[in-house]
KEKE-3310 file (N, C-alpha, C; in steps of 0.2 Angstrom, whole numbers, plus 5000, padded with zeros to 4 digits):
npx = (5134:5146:5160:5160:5149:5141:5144:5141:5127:5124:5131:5121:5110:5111:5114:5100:5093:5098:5093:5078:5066:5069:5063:5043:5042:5032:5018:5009:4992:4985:4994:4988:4976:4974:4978:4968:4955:4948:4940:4953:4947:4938:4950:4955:4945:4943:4953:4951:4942:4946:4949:4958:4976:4989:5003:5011:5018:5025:5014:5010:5003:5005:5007:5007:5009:5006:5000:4989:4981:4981:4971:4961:4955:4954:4943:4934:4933:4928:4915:4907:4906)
npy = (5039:5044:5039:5047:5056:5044:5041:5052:5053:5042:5046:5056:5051:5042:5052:5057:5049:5048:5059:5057:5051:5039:5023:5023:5014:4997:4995:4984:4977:4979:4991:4999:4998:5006:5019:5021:5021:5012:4993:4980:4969:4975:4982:4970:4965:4973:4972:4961:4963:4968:4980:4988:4990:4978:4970:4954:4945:4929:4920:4934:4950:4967:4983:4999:5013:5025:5020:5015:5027:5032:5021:5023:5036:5036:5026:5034:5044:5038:5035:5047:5049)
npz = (4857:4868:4879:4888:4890:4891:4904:4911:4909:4918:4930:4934:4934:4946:4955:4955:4960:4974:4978:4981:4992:5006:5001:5011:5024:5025:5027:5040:5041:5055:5056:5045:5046:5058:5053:5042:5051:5054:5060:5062:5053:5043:5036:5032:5024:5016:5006:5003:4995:4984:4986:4989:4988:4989:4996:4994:5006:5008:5018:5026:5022:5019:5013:5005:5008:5000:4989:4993:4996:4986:4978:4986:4983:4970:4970:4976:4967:4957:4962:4961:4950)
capx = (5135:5153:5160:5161:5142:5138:5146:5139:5122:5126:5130:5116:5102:5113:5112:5096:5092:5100:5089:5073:5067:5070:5054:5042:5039:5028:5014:5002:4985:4986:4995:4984:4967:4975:4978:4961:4950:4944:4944:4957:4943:4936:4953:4955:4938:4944:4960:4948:4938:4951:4949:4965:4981:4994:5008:5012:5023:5024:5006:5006:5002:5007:5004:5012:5004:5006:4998:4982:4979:4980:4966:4955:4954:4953:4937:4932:4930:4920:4908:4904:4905)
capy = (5042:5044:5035:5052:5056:5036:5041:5058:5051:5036:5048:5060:5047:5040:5058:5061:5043:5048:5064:5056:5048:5032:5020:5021:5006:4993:4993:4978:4977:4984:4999:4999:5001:5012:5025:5022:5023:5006:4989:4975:4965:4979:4982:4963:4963:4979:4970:4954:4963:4972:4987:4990:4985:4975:4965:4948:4944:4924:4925:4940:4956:4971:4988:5004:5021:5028:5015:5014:5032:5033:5018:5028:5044:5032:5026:5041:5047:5033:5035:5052:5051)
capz = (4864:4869:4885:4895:4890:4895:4909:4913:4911:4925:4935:4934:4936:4952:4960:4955:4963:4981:4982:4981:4998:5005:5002:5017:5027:5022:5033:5044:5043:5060:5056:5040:5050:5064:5048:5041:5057:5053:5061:5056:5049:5039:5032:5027:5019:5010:5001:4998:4989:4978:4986:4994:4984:4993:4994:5001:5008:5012:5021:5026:5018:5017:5011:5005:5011:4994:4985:4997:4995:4976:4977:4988:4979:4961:4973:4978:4961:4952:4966:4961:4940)
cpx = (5142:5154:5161:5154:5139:5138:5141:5133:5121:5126:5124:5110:5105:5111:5106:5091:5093:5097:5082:5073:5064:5062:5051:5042:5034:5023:5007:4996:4984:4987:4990:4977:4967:4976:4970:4956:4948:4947:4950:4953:4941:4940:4955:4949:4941:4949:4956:4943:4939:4952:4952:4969:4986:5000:5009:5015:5026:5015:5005:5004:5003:5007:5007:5007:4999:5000:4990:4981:4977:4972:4960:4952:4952:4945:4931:4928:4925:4916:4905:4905:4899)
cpy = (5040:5040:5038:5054:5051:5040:5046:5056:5046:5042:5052:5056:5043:5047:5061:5053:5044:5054:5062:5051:5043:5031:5019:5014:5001:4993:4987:4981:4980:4991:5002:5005:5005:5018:5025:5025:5018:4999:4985:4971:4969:4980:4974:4965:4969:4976:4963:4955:4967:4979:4992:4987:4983:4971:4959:4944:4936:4923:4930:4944:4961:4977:4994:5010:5023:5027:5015:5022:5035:5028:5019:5031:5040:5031:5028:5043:5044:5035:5041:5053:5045)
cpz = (4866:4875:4892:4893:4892:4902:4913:4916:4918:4930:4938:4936:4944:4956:4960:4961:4971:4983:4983:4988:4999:5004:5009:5018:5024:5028:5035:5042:5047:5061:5049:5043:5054:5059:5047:5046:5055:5057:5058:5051:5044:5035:5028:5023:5013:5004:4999:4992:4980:4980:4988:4990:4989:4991:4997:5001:5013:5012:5024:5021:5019:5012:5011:5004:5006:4988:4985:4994:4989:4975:4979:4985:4971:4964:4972:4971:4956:4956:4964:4950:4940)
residu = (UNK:UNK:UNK:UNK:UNK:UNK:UNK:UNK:UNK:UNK:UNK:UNK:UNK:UNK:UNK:UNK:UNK:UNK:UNK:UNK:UNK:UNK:UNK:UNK:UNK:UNK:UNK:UNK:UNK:UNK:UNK:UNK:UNK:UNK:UNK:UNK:UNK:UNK:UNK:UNK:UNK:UNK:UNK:UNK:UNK:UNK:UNK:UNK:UNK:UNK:UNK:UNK:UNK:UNK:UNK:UNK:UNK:UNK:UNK:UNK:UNK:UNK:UNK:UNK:UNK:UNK:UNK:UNK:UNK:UNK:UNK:UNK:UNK:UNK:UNK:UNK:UNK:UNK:UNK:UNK:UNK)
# end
């Protein structure tokens, strides 16, 4: 690969990089359960039992929309095979 093809490629994954949108927020436990419809406690118990994926951050935790939703529907679907 030449040093203008290196190049080309650099740029093309950098502006395919700036059209994609920023990462949501990270979200509380709080704002967690306020999405679900569920208490706070109900949402801990859910991440204690694996059943919620998270991050953590220090002691808290922390949770990315995306992530939770994929886990649900994965859920969702054992429940019913």
């Amino acid at each position: 690969m030449t040093r203008v093809e290196s190049a080309t490629a650099v740029c093309t994954c950098y502006e395919m990089a700036m059209q994609t949108a920023p990462p949501e927020k990270l979200l509380t436990v709080a704002e967690l359960a306020k999405r679900l419809d569920v208490g706070q406690a109900k949402a801990r118990a859910m991440v204690l039992s694996g059943d919620l994926p998270c991050l953590r951050v220090g002691n808290s935790v922390r949770f990315e929309w995306d992530e939770v939703v994929i886990a649900l529907r994965v859920a969702r679907t054992e429940e019913v095979a």
